[in-house]
C-alpha positions, 0 to 999 in steps of 0.5 A, spaced: 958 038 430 956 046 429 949 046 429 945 053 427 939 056 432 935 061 432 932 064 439 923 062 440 921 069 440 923 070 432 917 065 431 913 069 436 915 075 432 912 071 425 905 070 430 906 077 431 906 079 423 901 074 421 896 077 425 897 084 424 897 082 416 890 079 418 887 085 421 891 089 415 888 086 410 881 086 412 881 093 414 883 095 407 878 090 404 872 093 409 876 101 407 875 100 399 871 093 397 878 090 393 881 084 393 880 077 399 874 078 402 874 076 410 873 069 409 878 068 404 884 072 408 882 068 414 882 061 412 889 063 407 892 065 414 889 060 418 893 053 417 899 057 417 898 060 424 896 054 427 902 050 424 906 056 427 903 056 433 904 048 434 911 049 432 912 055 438 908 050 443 913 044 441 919 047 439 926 047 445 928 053 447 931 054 440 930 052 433 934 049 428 936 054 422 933 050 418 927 050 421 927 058 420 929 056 412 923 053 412 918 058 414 921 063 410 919 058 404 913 058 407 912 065 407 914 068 401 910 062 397 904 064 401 905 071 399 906 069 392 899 065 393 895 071 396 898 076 391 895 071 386 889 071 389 888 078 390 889 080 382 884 074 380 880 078 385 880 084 381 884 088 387 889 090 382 889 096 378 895 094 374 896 091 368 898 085 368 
């Protein structure tokens, strides 16, 4: 049987994006005053990171294409939830 994997480092690269979408995002909110205040940002990012980052620590050498699948799930509801979060916040000034 044919089994699809993918190397580690995609999920240092996702670590990686996780942590500069952190420092972004508390950037922008300190630069302008609109959308998740620190707190909010962290503690939205926070499960998800250590749960990737438990995931990088247990993983073999390579992952299951499945795996990969669910954190693309993962990240895109998480963007969907964040996006949510950030219009209800008042941080958009575009009709909804």
């Amino acid at each position: 049987m044919l089994t699809y994997t993918l190397p580690l480092f995609y999920i240092d690269l996702i670590l990686g994006f996780t942590l500069l979408e952190a420092v972004f995002l508390i950037w922008r909110y300190r630069a302008s005053g609109l959308g998740l205040s620190d707190k909010d940002i962290c503690m939205g990012l926070l499960p998800g990171f250590c749960l990737m980052l438990g995931l990088r620590f247990a993983a073999p050498a390579e992952v299951p294409l499945p795996v990969f699948a669910c954190l693309l799930a993962a990240g895109v509801s998480h963007a969907l939830d964040f996006y949510r979060r950030y219009r209800l916040a008042g941080g958009s000034s575009y009709p909804e």
